[in-house]
ZANUVO-168240 format. One record per residue (C-alpha): x, y, z. Coordinates in nm, 2 decimals. Example, Ala and Ser with C-alpha at 12.3 -4.5 7.8 and 13.67 -1.06 7.14 Angstrom:
BEGIN
+--------+--------+--------+
:     xx :     yy :     zz :
+--------+--------+--------+
:   1.23 :  -0.45 :   0.78 :
:   1.37 :  -0.11 :   0.71 :
+--------+--------+--------+
***
This chain:
BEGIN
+--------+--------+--------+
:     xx :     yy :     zz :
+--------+--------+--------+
:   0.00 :   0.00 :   0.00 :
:   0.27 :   0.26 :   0.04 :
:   0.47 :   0.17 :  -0.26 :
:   0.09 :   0.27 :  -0.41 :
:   0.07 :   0.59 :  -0.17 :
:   0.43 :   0.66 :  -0.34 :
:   0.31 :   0.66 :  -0.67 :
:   0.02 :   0.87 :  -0.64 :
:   0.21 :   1.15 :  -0.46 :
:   0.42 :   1.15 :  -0.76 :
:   0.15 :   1.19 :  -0.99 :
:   0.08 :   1.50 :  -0.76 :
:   0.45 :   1.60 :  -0.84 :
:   0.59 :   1.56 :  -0.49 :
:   0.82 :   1.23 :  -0.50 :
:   0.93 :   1.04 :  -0.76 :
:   0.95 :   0.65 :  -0.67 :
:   1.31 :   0.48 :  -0.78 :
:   1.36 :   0.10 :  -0.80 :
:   1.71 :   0.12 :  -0.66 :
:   2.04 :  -0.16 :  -0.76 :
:   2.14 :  -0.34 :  -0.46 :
:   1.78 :  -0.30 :  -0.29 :
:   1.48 :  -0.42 :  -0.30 :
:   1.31 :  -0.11 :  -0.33 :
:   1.43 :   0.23 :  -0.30 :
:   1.25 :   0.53 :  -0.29 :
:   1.37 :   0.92 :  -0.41 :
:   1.18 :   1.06 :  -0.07 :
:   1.22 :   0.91 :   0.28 :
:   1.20 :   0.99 :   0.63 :
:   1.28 :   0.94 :   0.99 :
:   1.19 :   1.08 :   1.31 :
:   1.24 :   0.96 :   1.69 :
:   0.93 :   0.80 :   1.68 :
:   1.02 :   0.56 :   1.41 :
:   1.18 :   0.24 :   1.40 :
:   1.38 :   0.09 :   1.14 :
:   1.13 :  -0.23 :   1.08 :
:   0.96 :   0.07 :   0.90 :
:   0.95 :   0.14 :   0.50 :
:   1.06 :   0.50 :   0.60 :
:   0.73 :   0.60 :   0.45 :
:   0.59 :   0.95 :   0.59 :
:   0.34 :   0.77 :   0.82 :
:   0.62 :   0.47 :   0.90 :
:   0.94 :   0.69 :   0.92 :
:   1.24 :   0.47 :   0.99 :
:   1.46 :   0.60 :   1.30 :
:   1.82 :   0.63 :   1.18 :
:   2.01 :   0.76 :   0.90 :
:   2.22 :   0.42 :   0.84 :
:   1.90 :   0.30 :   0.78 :
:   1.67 :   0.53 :   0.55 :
:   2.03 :   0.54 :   0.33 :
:   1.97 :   0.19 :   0.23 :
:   1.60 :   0.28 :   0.17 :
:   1.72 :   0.61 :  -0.01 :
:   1.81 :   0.62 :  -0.42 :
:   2.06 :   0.82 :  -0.54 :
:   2.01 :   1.24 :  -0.56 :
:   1.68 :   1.10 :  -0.36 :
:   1.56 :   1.34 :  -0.03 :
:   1.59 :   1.25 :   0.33 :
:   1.35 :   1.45 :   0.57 :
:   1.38 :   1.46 :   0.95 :
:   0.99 :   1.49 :   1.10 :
:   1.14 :   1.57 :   1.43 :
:   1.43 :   1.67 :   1.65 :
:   1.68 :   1.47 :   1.77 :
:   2.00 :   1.23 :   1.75 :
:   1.95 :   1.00 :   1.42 :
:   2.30 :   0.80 :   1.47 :
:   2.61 :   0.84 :   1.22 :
:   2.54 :   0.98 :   0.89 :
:   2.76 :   0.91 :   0.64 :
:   2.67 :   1.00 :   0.28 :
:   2.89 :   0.80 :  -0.04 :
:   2.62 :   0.97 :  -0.31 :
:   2.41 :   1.22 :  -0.41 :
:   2.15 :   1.33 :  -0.17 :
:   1.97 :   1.61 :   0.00 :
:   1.86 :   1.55 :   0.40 :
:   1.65 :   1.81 :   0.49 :
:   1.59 :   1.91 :   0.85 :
:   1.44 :   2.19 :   0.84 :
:   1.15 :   2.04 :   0.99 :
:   1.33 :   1.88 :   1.32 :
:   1.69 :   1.95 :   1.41 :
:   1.90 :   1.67 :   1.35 :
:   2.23 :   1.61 :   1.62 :
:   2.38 :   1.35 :   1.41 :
:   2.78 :   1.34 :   1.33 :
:   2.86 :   1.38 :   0.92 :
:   3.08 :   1.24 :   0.70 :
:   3.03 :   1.29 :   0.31 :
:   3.27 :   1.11 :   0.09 :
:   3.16 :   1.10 :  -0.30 :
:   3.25 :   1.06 :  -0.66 :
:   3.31 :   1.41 :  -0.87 :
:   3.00 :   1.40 :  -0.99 :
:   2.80 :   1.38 :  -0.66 :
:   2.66 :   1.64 :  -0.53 :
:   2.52 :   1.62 :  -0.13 :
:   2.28 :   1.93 :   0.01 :
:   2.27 :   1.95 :   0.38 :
:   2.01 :   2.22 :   0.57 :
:   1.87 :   2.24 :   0.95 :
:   2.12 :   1.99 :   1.13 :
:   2.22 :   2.15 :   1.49 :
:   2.45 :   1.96 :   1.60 :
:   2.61 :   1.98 :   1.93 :
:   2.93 :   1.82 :   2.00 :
:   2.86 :   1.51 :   1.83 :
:   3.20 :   1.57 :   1.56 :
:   3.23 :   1.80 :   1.29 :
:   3.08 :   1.77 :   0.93 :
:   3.37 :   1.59 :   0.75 :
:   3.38 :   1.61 :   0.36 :
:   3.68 :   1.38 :   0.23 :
:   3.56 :   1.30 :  -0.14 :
:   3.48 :   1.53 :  -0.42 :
:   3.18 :   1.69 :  -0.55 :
:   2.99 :   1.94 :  -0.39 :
:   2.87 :   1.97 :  -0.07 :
:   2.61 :   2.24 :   0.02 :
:   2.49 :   2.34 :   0.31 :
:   2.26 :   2.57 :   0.45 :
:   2.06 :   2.66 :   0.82 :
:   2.36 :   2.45 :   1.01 :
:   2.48 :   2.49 :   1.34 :
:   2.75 :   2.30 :   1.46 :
:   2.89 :   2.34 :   1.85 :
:   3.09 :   2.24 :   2.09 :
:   3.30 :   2.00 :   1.81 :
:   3.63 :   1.97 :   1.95 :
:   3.77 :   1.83 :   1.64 :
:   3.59 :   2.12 :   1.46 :
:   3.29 :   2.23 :   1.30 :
:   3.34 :   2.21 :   0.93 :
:   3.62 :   2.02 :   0.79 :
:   3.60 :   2.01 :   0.44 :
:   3.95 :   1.80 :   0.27 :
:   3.83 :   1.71 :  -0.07 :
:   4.09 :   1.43 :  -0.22 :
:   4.00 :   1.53 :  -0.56 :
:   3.83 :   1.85 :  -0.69 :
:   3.56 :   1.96 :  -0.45 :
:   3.35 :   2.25 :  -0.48 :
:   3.16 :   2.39 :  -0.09 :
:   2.91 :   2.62 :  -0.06 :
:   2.76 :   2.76 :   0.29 :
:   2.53 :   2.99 :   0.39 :
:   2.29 :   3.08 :   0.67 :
:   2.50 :   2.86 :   0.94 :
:   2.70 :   2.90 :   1.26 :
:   2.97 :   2.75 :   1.35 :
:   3.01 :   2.79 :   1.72 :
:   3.28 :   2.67 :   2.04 :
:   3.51 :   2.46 :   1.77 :
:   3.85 :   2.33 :   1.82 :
:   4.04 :   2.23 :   2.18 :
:   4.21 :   2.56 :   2.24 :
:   4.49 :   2.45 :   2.01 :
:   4.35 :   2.29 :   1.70 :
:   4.02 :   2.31 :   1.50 :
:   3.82 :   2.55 :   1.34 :
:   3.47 :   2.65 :   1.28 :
:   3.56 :   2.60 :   0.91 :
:   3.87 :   2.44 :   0.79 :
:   3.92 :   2.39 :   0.42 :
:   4.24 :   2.19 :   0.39 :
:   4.26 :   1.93 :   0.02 :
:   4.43 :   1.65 :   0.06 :
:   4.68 :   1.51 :  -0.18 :
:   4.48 :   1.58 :  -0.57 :
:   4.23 :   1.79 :  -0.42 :
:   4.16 :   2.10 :  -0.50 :
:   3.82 :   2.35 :  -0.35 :
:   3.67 :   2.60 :  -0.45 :
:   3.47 :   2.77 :  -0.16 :
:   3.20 :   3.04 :  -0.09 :
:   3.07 :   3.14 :   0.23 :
:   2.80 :   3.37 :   0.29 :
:   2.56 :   3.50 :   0.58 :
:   2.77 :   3.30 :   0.86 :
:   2.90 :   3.34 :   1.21 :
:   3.19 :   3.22 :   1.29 :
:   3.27 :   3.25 :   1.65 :
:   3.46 :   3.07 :   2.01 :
:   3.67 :   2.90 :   1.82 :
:   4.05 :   2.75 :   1.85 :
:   4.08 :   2.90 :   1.48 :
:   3.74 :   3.09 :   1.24 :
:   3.80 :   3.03 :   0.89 :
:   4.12 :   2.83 :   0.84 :
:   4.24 :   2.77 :   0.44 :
:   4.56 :   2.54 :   0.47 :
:   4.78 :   2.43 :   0.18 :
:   4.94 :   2.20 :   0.31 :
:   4.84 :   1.88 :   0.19 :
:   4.78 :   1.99 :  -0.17 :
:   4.98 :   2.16 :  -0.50 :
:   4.61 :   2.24 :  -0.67 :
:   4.44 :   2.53 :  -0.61 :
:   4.26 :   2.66 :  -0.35 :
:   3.98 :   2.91 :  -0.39 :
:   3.75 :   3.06 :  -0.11 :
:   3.49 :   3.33 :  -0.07 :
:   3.38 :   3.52 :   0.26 :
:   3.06 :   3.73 :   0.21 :
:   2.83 :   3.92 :   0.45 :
:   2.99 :   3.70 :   0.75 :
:   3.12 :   3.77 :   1.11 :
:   3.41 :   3.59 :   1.25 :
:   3.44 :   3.70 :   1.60 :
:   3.59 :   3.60 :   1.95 :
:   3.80 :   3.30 :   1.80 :
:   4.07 :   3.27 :   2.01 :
:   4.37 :   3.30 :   1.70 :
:   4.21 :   3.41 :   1.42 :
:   3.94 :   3.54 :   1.18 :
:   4.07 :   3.42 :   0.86 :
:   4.37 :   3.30 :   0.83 :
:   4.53 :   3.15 :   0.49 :
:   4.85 :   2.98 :   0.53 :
:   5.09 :   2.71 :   0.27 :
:   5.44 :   2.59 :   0.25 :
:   5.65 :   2.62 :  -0.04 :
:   5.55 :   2.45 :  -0.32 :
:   5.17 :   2.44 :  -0.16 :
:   4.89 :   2.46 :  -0.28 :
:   4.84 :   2.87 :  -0.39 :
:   4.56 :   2.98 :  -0.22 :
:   4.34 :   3.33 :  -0.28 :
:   4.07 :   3.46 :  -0.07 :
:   3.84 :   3.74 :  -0.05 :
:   3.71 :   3.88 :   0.26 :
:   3.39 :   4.08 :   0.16 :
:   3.16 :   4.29 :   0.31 :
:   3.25 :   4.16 :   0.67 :
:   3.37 :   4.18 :   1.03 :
:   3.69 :   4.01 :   1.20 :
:   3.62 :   4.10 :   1.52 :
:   3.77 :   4.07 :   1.93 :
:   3.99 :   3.78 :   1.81 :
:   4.33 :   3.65 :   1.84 :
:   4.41 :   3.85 :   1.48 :
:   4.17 :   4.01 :   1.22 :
:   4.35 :   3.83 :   0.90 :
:   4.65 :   3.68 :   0.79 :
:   4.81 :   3.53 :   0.53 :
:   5.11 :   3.30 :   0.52 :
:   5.33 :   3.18 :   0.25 :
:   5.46 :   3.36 :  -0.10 :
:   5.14 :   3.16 :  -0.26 :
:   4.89 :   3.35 :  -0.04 :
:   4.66 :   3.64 :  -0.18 :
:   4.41 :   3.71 :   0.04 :
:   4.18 :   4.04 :  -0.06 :
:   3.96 :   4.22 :   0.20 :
:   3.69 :   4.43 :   0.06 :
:   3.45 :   4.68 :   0.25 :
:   3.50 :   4.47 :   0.60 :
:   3.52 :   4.57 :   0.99 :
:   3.87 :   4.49 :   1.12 :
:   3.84 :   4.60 :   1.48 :
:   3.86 :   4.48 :   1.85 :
:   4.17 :   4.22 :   1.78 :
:   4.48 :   4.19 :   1.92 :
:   4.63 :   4.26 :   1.59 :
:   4.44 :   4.34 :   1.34 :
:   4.66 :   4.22 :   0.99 :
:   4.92 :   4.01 :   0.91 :
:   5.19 :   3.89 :   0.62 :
:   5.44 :   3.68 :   0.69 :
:   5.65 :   3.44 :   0.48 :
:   5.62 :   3.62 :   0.14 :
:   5.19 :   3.62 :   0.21 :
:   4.99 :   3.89 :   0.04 :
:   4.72 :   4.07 :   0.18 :
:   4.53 :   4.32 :   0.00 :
:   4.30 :   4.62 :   0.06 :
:   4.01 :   4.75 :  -0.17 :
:   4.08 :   5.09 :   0.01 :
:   3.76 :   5.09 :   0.12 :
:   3.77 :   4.85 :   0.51 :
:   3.76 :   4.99 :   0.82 :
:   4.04 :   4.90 :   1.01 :
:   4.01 :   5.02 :   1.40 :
:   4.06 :   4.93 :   1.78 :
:   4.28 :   4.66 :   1.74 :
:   4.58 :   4.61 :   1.95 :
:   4.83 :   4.65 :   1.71 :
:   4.68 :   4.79 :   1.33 :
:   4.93 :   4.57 :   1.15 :
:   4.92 :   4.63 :   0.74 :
:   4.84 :   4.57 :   0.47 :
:   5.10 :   4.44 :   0.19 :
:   4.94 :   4.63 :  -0.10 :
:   4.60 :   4.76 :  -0.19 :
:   4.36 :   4.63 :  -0.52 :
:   4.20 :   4.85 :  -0.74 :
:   3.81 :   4.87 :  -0.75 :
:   3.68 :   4.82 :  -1.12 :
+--------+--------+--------+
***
């Protein structure tokens, strides 16, 4: 009777039913909720009650929806999907790792010191309404091992790290990745590190975008952009912002650093800017750059077209 119930919400344009390989059945929409149990067929009125079990129920680029709040178990994602819980906050660790092609969305998980969201496979990962805190390994960890594309939006990422390590967001490719990154509309703040972009592990490029965000009270820095020699080059821009009360506004690290700050708030750190190692940092002209323990500079400025 479901598989029927399926078929005529389809025909109403709302789920599209999908005999998947390797299953019996699958289905393109699922759900779970902490009333449900995993005897269920993850149906709306039968939601199944973890995520290791609606993913064997769930086709490819299919839709998980949480009905509730609460914890769902480990979630880790090999292929396209969207699991949407916007409707109940899931507190469910993450780990995405998928194929170039995939593509995985991710909106409405809070998650509170239950690991960070881990993406270690390429693709694109998007994802939107998060909060993550109180992850000691970090909030966002996103290490793509081949080229990975990440965009976020409308999230917080909150109390990350140990006091030596972690960050809200770290963006560090491993060996063949490469990332290309926007960020928009997030806070960033009590963190070890804010917005970390490390080179490290990676010659390909590394690409990241900071828009209408506030990084504040982390306890080193903002944004900071750091690779070794012969790492992966790195450029950033730091738009329409505020670095605020931490450890230091923005820096950048390494002669394969460019990181551009356009029309942000630089105020309240210990210092504000910093270059070291060859790093570039750039000015539109057109920050405000105030109230900071030490003002630090800027290595050069960019011209506005």
């Amino acid at each position: 009777m479901n598989g029927i119930l399926r078929l005529l919400v389809c025909a109403a344009g709302l789920l599209v039913w999908f005999p998947g390989a390797g299953h019996a059945q699958q289905y393109q929409v699922n759900w779970v909720a902490t009333t449900g149990s995993d005897s269920n067929d993850c149906y709306l009125t039968t939601p199944c009650r973890s995520f290791s079990h609606v993913l064997t129920k769930t086709a490819t680029n299919g839709i998980i929806t949480c009905l509730d709040s609460g914890t769902f178990g480990g979630l880790a994602v090999n292929r396209s999907l969207t699991i949407n819980c916007n409707g109940g906050k899931a507190d469910s660790g993450i780990t995405v790792t998928t194929a170039a092609t995939d593509r995985v969305v991710l909106t409405g998980f809070v998650q509170a010191a239950e690991g960070p969201i881990v993406f270690n496979g390429a693709g694109s990962l998007i994802v939107d309404g998060v909060t993550v805190n109180r992850a000691a390994a970090g909030g966002l960890q996103f290490t793509p091992n081949g080229p990975g594309k990440l965009v976020v939006s409308n999230s917080r990422f909150l109390n990350a790290g140990n006091g030596t390590t972690g960050a809200g967001i770290l963006v560090k490719p491993a060996a063949g990745g490469s990332a290309q990154v926007t960020l928009n509309g997030l806070t960033v703040s009590g963190n070890t590190f804010g917005i970390a972009v490390d080179g490290t592990g990676s010659t390909a490029g590394i690409n990241v975008t900071i828009r209408d965000s506030v990084l504040g009270s982390n306890i080193n820095d903002g944004v900071i952009a750091t690779t070794p020699g012969g790492g992966a080059p790195i450029g950033v821009l730091l738009a329409s912002s505020a670095s605020t009360n931490n450890g230091y506004g923005v820096r950048s690290i390494g002669s394969n650093v460019t990181v551009r700050v356009d029309g942000s708030r630089i105020a309240g750190n210990g210092t504000a800017l910093a270059a070291s190692n060859g790093g570039v940092l750039l000015s539109a002209r057109n920050n405000l750059v105030q109230a900071n323990g030490a003002h630090g500079a800027f290595t050069g400025s960019v011209a506005l077209e």
